[in-house]
C-alpha positions in Angstrom: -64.3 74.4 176.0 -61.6 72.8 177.1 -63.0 69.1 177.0 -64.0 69.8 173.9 -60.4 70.3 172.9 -59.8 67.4 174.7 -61.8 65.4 173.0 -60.5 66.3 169.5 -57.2 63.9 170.0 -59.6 60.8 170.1 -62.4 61.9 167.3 -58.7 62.5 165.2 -57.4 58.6 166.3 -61.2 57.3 165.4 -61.0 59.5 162.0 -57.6 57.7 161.2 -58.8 54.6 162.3 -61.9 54.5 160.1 -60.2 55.7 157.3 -57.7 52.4 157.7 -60.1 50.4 157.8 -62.3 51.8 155.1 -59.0 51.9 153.2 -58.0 48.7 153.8 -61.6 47.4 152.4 -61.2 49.5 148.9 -57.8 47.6 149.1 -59.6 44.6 149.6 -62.5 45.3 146.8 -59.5 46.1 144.2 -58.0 43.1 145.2 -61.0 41.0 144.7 -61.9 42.8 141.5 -58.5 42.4 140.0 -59.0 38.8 141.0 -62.0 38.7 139.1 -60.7 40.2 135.7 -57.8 37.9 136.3 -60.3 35.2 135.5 -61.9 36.7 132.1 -60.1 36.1 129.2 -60.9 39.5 126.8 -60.3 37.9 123.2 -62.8 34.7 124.9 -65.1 37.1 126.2 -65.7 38.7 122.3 -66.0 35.2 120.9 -69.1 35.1 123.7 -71.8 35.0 120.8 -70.0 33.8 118.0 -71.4 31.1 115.9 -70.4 27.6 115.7 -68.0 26.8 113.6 -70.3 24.6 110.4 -69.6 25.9 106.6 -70.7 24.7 103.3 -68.5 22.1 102.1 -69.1 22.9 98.5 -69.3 26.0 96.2 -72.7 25.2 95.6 -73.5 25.1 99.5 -71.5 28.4 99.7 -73.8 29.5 96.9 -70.8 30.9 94.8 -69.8 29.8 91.3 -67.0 30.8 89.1 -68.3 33.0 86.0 -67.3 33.0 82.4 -64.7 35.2 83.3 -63.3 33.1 85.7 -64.3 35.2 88.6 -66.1 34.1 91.9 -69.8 35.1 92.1 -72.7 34.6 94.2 -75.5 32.9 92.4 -78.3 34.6 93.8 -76.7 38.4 93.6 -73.9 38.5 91.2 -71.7 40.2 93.7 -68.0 39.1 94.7 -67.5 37.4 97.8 -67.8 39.5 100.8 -65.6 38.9 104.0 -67.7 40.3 106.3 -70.4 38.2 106.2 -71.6 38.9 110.1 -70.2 42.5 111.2 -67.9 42.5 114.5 -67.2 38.8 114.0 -64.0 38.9 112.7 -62.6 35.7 113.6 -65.7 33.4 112.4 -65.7 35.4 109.1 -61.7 34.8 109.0 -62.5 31.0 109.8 -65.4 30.9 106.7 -63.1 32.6 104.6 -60.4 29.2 105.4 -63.6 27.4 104.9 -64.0 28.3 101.5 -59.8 28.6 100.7 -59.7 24.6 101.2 -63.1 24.0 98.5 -60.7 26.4 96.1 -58.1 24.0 96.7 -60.2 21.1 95.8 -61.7 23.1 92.7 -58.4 24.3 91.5 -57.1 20.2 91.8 -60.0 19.4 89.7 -59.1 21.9 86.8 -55.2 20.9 87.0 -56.9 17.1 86.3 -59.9 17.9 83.8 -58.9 21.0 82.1 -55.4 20.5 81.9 -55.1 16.8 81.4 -52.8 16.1 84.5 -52.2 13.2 87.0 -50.4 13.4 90.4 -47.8 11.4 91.2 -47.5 10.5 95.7 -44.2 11.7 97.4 -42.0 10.1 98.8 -42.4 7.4 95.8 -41.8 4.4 98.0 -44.3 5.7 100.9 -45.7 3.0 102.8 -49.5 2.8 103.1 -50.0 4.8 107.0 -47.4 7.3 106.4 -47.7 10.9 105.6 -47.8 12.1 102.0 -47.8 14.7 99.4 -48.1 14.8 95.8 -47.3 17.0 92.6 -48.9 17.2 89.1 -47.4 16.0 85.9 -47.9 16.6 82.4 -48.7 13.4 80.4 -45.3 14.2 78.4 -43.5 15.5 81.7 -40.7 13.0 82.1 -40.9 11.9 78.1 -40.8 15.2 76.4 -37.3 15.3 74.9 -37.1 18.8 74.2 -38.7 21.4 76.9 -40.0 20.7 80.7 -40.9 23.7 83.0 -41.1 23.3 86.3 -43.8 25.4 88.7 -43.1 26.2 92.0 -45.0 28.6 94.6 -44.5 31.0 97.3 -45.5 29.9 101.2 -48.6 29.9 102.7 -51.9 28.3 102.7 -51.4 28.1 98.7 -51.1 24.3 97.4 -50.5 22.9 93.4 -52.0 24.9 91.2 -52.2 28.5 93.0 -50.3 31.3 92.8 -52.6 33.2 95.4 -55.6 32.2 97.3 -56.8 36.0 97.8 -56.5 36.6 93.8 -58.7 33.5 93.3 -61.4 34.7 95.2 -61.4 38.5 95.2 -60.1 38.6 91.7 -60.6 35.7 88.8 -58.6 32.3 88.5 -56.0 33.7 85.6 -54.6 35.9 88.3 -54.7 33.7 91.0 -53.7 30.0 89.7 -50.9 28.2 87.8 -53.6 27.5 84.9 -52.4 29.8 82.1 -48.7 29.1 82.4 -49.7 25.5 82.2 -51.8 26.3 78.9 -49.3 28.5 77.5 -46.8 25.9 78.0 -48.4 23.0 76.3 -49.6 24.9 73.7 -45.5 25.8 73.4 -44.7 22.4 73.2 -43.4 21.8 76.8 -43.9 19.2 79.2 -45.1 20.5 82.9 -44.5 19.5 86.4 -46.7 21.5 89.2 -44.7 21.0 92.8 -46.6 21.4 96.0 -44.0 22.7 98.6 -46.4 23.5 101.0 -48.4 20.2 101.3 -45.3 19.2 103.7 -47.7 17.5 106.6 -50.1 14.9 107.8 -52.6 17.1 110.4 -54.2 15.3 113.0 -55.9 15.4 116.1 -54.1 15.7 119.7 -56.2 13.7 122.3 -57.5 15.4 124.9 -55.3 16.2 128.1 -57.7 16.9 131.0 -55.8 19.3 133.5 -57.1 18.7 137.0 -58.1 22.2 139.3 -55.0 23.5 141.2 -55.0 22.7 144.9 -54.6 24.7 147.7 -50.9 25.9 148.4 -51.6 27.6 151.7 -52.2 25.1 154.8 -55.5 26.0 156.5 -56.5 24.7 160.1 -60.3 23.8 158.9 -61.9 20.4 158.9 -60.6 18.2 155.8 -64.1 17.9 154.7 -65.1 21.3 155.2 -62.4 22.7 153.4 -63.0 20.1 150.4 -66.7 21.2 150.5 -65.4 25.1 150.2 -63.0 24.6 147.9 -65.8 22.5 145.4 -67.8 25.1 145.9 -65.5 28.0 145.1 -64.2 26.0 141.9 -67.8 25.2 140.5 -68.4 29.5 140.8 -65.1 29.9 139.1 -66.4 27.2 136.4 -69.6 29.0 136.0 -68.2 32.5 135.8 -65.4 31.2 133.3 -68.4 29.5 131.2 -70.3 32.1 130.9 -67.8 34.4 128.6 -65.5 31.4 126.9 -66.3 30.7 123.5 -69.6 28.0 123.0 -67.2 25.7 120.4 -63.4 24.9 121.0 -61.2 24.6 117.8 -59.4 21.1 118.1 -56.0 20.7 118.9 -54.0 19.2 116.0 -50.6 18.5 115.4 -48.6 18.2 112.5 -46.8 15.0 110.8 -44.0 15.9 108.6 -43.5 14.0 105.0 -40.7 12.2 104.9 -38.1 14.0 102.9 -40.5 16.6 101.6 -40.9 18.5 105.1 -40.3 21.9 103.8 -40.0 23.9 100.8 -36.6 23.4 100.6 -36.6 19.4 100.8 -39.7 18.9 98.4 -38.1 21.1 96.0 -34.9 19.1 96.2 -37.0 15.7 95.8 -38.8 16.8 93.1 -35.4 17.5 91.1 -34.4 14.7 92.3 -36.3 12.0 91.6 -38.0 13.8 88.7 -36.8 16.2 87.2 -33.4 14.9 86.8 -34.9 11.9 85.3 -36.7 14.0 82.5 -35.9 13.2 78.8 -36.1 17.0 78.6 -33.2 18.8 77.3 -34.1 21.9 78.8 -35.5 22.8 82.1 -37.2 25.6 82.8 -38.8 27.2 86.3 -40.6 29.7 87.3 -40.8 30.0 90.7 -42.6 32.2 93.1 -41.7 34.2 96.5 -40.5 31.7 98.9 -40.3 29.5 95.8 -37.0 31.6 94.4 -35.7 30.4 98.3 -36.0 27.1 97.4 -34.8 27.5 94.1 -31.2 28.7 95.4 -31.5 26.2 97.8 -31.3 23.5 95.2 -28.5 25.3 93.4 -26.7 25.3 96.7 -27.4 21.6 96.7 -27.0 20.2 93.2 -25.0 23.5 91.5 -23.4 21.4 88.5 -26.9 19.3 87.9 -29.1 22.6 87.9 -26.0 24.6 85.1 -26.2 21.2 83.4 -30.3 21.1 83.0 -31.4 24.5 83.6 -31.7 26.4 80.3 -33.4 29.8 82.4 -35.0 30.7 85.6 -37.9 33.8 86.1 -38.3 34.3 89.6 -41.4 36.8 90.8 -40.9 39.1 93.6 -38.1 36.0 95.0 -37.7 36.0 98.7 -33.9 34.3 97.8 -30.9 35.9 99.6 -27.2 35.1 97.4 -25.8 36.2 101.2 -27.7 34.9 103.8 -27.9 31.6 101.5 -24.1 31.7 101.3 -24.3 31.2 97.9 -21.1 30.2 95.3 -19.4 32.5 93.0 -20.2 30.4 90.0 -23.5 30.3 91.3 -24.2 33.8 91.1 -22.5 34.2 87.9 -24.5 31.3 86.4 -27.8 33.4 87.3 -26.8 36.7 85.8 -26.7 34.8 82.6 -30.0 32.3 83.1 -32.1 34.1 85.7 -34.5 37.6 85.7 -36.7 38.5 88.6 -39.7 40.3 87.7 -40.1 41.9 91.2 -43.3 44.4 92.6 -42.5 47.8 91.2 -44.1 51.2 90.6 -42.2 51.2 87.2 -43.5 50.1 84.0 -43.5 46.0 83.3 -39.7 44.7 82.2 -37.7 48.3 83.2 -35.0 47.6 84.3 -34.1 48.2 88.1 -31.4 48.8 90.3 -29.5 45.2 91.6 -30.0 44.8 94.9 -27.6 42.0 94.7 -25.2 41.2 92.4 -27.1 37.8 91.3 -29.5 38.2 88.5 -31.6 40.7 87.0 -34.2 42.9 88.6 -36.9 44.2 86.6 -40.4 45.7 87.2 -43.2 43.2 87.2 -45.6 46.2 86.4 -47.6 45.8 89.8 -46.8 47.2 93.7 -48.6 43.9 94.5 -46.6 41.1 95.9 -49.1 38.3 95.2 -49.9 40.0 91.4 -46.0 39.5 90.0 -46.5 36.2 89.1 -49.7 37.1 86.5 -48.8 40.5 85.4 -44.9 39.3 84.1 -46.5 36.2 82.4 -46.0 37.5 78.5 -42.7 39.1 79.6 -42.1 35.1 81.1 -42.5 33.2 77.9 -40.9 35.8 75.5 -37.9 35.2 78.4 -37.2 32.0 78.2 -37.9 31.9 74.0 -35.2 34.1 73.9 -32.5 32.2 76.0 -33.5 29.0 74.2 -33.2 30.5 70.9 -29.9 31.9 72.3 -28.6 28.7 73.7 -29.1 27.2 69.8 -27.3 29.6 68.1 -24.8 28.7 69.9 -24.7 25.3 69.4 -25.3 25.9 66.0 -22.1 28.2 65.7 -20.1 25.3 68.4 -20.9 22.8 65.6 -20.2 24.9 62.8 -16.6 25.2 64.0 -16.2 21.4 64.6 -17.5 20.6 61.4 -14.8 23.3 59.7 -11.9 22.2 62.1 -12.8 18.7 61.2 -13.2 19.6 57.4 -9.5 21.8 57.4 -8.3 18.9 59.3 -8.8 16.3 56.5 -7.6 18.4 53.6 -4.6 19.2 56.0 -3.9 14.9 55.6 -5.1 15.1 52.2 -2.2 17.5 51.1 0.1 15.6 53.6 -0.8 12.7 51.3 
């Protein structure tokens, strides 16, 4: 009995032992398999089966067409585009919905040109022949019209000339979505038009390739040069392998992107534009409707050219305007000017044109009859153009009365000399 209990010391120091070292290999095994999802990149590991990235280059190819009603249709069913075109694909249905946003581009371009009879004119003006440009559309009677310009400008975003909002285009019907029926409604009015493209800022190209090589060892080892080259190709072709097998089949290319020469942001275009355009207009009043980010750029210009925008500007409708009097350290006279000139139709649960509570004490807020951001835009048109009829006809009346006084003072004036005589 008693060697028994003897014995029990060393069976407990064998017990601990093997429970060391079969500790120390789960340690080992967790290490290594932390090592190993080290290595596999989750979001890469999803894009495992994804398609390449090759899509139509036209409508037609897409097999969509725009209807009678203006609204995007697939030839073969009649139904309205569908974003999920391959289920648990997210990002290659995200990169053929891009895919089809750039052919809208190019569609909407080609109605600004056909249907509404306009030509672009390439910013900067004196660009050389390699440098980056951008462009806006003109009215054929945009810098000669003597009485009435209005001047379009967008939110952000993928949108370029013409668009208001790429999702209303294609999951709703080109009135919504494009600039198109303020343009009509403009001419028709008698104005002359000038579409700005504040978000065609840059020249995208390619990066070259930069080919990193594999890391080298950091810890010194006491093994034959060539056997530890041999290991270490060996270890970095398994680590190759085992990467290739869950990266993504196609990379995206690297790009970079050019800036336009005085047109690099919202901000600067829109000052160029006024610039070296509309400033230079015939018109005697200006008018702009600007979007979002476009009612930024808008008190931008004010900020830069306050007396020049009072002088031009007969009114101003701003949609859901991302503009900020305070952060944009705007002037007194500024703000006072757009009580009296400006109305932004912003995204509301109340009826169209209520009238809501300032936020700011700059211009006037009133419902645009939608919740939707992107909406404001189409849903205020009517409420636009009866807007800016009304300052105009205001602004005459004026006149009318100004020149009505100078023609009595001028009148009482003479028969004042007359009596002297």
């Amino acid at each position: 009995m008693r060697s028994h209990l003897a014995a029990i010391p060393e069976l407990c120091v064998l017990w601990i032992a093997m429970a060391q070292i079969a500790g120390q290999e789960d340690r080992e095994k967790t290490t290594a398999l932390k090592d190993l999802l080290s290595r596999i990149d989750l979001d890469e590991l999803m894009k495992k089966d994804e398609p390449p990235f090759t899509f139509p280059k036209t409508l037609e190819e897409f097999e969509y067409a725009f209807n009678e009603y203006g609204q995007l249709r697939h030839v073969k069913t009649g139904e309205p585009f569908v974003f999920n075109a391959r289920e648990d694909l997210h990002r290659w249905n995200q990169k053929r919905y891009e895919a089809l946003g750039e052919i809208i581009t190019q569609y909407v371009y080609e109605l600004l040109e056909k249907k509404c009879n306009m030509t672009k004119a390439i910013l900067p003006m004196d660009a050389t022949e390699d440098e980056a440009t951008t462009f806006i559309y003109l009215s054929p009677d945009a810098l000669s019209n003597p009485s009435k310009l209005l001047v379009l400008i967008q939110g952000s975003g993928v949108v370029r000339a013409g668009q208001w909002a790429r999702r209303l285009i294609i999951n709703q019907d080109l009135d919504s979505g494009t600039q198109i029926p303020f343009i009509t409604r403009a001419v028709e009015e008698g104005y002359g038009v000038m579409v700005l493209n504040p978000n065609e800022n840059y020249l995208e190209v390619d990066k070259p390739a930069v080919f990193s090589p594999l890391p080298s060892p950091t810890e010194p080892s006491d093994e034959p040069a060539e056997k530890r080259e041999r290991k270490d190709d060996k270890e970095g072709k398994k680590k190759r392998e085992f990467y290739e097998k869950y990266r993504n089949p196609q990379k995206e290319t690297e790009t970079e992107r050019i800036p336009v020469r005085e047109n690099g942001s919202s901000e600067e275009h829109v000052l160029y534009v006024w610039d070296h355009f509309v400033s230079r207009a015939a018109a005697k009043n200006v008018f702009i409707v600007a979007h979002s980010y476009g009612g930024l750029s808008f008190v931008e210009l004010m900020n830069q050219r306050e007396m020049q925008v009072k002088n031009r500007a007969c009114a101003v409708a701003l949609t859901d305007s991302a503009h900020n009097i305070w952060l944009q350290e705007t002037s007194k006279g500024t703000q006072d000017w757009m009580q009296q000139h400006c109305c932004n139709w912003v995204s509301s649960p109340e009826p169209l044109d209520t009238l809501l509570d300032p936020m700011l004490p700059d211009c006037p807020r009133v419902s645009a009859g939608t919740e939707r951001h992107e909406l404001t835009s189409w849903t205020s048109f009517n409420s636009i153009f009866r807007f800016f009829t009304a300052i105009l006809e205001a602004k005459e009346d004026e006149e009318v009365v100004e020149n009505s006084n100078i023609v009595t003072t001028r009148s009482s004036s003479l028969k004042n000399k007359h009596q002297d005589l």
